[in-house]
N, C-alpha and C positions, 0 to 999 in steps of 0.2 A: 137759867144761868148755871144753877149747880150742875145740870146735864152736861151741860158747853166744859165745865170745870175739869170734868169727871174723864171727857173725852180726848183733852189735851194733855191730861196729864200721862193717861195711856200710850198718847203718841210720843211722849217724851222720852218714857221709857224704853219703847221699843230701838229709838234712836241711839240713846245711851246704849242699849246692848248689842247691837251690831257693830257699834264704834271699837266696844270692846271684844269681839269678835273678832273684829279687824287686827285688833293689834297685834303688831309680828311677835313672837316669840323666840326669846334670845338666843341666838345660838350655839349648838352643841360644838364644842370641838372635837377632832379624832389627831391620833398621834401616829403620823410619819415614819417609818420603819426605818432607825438610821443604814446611812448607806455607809461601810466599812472602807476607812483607808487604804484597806488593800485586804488579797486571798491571798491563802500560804497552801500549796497542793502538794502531794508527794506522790511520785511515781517512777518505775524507772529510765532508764537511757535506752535508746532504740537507735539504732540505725537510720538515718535517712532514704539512701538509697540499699534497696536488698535485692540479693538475686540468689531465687528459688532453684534448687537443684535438684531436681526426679527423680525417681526411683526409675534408673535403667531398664529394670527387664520383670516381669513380675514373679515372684519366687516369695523367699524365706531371707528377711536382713539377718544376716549371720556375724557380721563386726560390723563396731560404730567405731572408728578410731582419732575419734575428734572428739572435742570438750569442748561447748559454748564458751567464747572470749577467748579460743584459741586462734592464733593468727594461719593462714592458711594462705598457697602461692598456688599460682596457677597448675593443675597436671597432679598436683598431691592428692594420694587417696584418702578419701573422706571416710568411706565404708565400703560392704564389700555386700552382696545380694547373692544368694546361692537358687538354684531352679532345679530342681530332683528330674524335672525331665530332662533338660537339656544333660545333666551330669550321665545319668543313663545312656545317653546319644553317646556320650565321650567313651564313656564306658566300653558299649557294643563296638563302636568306632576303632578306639584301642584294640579288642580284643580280634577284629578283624584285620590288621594294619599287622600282630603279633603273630595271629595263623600264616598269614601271606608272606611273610618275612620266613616262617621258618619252611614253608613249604620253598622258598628262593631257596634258601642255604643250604635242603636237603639237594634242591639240584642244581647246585654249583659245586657239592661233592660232588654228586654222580657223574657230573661235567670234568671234573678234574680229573675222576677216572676213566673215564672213557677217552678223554683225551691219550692218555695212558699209553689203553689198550688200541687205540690207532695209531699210537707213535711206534707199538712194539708191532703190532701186525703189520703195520708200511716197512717196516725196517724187514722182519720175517717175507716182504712180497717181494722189496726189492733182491735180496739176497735170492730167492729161489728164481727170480726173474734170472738175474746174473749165473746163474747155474742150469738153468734152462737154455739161455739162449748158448752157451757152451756145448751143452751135449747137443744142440743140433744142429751146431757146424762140425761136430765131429760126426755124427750121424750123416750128414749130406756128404761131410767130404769119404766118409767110409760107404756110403750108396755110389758114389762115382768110382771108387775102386772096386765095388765088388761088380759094377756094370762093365769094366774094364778085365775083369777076373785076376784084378792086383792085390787081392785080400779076400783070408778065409770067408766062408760064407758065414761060420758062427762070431767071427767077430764084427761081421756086418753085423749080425740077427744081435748080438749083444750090447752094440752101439745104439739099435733103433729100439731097445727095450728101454735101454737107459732112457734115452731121449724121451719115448711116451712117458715114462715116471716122473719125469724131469716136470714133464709140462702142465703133468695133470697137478705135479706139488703146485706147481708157478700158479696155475688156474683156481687152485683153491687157495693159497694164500692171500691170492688179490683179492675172490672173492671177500675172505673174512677180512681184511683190511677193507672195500670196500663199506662190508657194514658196520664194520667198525666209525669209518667215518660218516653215515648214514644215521647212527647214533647219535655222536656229538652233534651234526646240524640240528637235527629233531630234539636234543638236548638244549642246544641252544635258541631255538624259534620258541621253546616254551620257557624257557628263561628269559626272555624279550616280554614273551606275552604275560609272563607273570610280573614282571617289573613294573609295566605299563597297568595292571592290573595294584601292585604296590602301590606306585606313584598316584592312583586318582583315590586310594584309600587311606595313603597319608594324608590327603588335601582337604578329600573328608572327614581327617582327625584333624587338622589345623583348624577346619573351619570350627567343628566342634567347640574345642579348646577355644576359638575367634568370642564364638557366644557367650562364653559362660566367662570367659575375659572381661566381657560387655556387664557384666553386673558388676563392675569395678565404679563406686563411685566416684569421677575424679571432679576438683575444684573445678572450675571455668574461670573464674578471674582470682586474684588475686584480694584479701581482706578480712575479715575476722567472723567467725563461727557466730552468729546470731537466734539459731535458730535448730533445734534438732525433732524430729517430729517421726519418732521411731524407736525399738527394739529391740536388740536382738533376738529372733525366735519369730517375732512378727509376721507377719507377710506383707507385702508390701506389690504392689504395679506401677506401671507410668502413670497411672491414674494419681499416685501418690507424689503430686507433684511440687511440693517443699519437704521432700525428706531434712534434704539441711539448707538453712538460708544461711547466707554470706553477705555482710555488710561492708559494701565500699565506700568509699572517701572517708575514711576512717574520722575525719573532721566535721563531717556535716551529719551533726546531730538531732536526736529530739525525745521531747518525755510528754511520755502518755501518761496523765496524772489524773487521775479519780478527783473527780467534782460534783459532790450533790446539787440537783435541778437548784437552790437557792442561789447557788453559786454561779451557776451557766447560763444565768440570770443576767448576771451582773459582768461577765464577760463577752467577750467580739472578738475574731479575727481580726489582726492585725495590729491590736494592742500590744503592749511594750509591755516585757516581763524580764525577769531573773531566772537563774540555775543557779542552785547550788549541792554539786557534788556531796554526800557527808563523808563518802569513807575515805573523799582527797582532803576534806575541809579545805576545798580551797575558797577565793575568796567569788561573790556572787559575778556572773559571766550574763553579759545581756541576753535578749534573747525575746521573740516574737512569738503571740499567737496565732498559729498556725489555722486550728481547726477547731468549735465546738460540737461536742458529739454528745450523745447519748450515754450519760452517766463519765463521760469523761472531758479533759482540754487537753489540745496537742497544743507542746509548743517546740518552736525549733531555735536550734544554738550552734555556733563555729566552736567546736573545743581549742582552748590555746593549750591543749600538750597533749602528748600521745597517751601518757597513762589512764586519759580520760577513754573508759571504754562501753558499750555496749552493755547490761547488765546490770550497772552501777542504780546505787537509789538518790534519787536527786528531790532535791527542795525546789517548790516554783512558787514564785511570787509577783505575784501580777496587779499593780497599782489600780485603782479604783478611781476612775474620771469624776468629779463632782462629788466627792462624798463629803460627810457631812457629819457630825457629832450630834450637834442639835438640830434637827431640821424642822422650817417652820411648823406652825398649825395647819391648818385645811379646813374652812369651815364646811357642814356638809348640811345641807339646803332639807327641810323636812316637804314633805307632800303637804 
């Protein structure tokens, strides 16, 4: 019986302490990370739409003649890109276009003289012409009297002396009038050919001057300096393809605002926010999120007035869906 005793009381305990085993254990609480009424972010005003402008030609930026949040029209020089080769081209170009020129004007003298001297040799051929063809109608008509024996024989021999004189001056002053005017053509075929020779070495200075024209950077639309991404002295290519950005619709805004990961958290595209300008203080202006990114929130805005520009540092405030001051408990379940 004591054995029986002994055995049941054994069992009793083991019962008792599994029951107590059993028993749950009260649970711990953890505390809920309140969620904030809302985030305040600051960054500046950007452009919505931007339109990148290249570096023309690849050289040396030599002027930047714009200033970020300057307003800027279509066709206005932005800056200017200089190329030491192409200048060199202009250079050589020039100094070829200056040789050929003056080599024209050396012979549009020698043209103006030579003119000259066939104006006074034609005048010298015709006059001895006219003096020649006299003595030898008086020569022919004193051959017919002396073939008649109506006249001395030496004023025959005197008339046909004359006459040979006569013809040989006539024959030589045409000649020299001839080259005379032999000159001026040949004067003038090489003034043709060197004109034509001018004319294709101006054209290869225009173009010259065309290229180096070409590193003119000019607007393409119309709207305000956003963006300048250059030096003067720098060097720059078309590879450099936002030297200066330009922002249009001068209305359709947006601020890129720095937001640590706790924050980008608790934000979404498409949420409803605020701008607020500080250097307009004007009053808060709605405004949507746009995009979250990696270390920042875009958000976009319509500005209600032109003063609002590009640059500016803006406040953003972005309401918080479900937040909460005190948020419940959470019990959390042990193993």
């Amino acid at each position: 019986m004591a054995l029986t005793g002994l055995i049941g009381a054994a069992a009793a305990g083991i019962v008792i302490g599994r029951l107590h085993r059993a028993a749950p254990v009260p649970p711990a609480t953890m505390q809920q990370p309140a969620r904030p009424a809302n985030v305040t972010l600051t960054g500046r005003v950007l452009a919505q739409h931007v339109v990148p402008v290249a570096a023309p030609l690849e050289g040396v930026l030599d002027q930047v003649l714009v200033q970020v949040g300057q307003e800027v029209v279509a066709g206005q020089l932005l800056a200017r890109v200089k190329s030491g080769a192409l200048e060199g081209s202009r250079d050589a170009a020039q100094l070829d276009v200056e040789r050929n020129q003056d080599k024209v004007n050396s012979l549009e003298a020698r043209m103006t003289a030579a003119r000259l001297e066939a104006s006074r040799a034609g005048a010298v051929a015709t006059s001895t012409r006219a003096i020649a063809e006299k003595t030898e109608r008086e020569y022919l008509r004193q051959n017919h009297l002396n073939a008649e024996g109506a006249t001395p024989r030496l004023t025959f021999q005197a008339a046909q002396r004359e006459n040979e004189r006569a013809q040989a001056d006539w024959k030589a002053a045409q000649s020299v009038a001839d080259q005379a005017g032999q000159t001026v053509e040949g004067l003038a075929n090489e003034i043709r050919d060197q004109q034509k020779l001018l004319e294709q070495k101006s054209e290869a200075l225009e173009q010259s001057k065309n290229q180096i024209a070409a590193g003119d950077v000019l607007a393409p639309v119309d709207g305000i300096v956003v963006g300048l991404h250059g030096e003067p002295g720098e060097s720059v290519s078309p590879s450099t393809n936002n030297l200066v950005e330009i922002g249009t619709d001068a209305a359709l805004l947006e601020v890129d605002a720095e937001a640590p990961p706790d924050v980008q958290k608790l934000v979404e595209p498409g949420m409803s926010a605020t701008v607020q300008v500080l250097e307009l203080g004007a009053e808060p202006i709605p405004a949507n999120v746009k995009s979250v990114e990696p270390g920042k929130v875009v958000v976009t805005f319509v500005s209600p007035t032109p003063l609002m520009k590009p640059g500016l540092t803006a406040q953003v405030t972005i309401p918080i869906a479900g937040s909460n001051s005190t948020p419940p408990s959470r019990p959390n379940q042990l193993p």
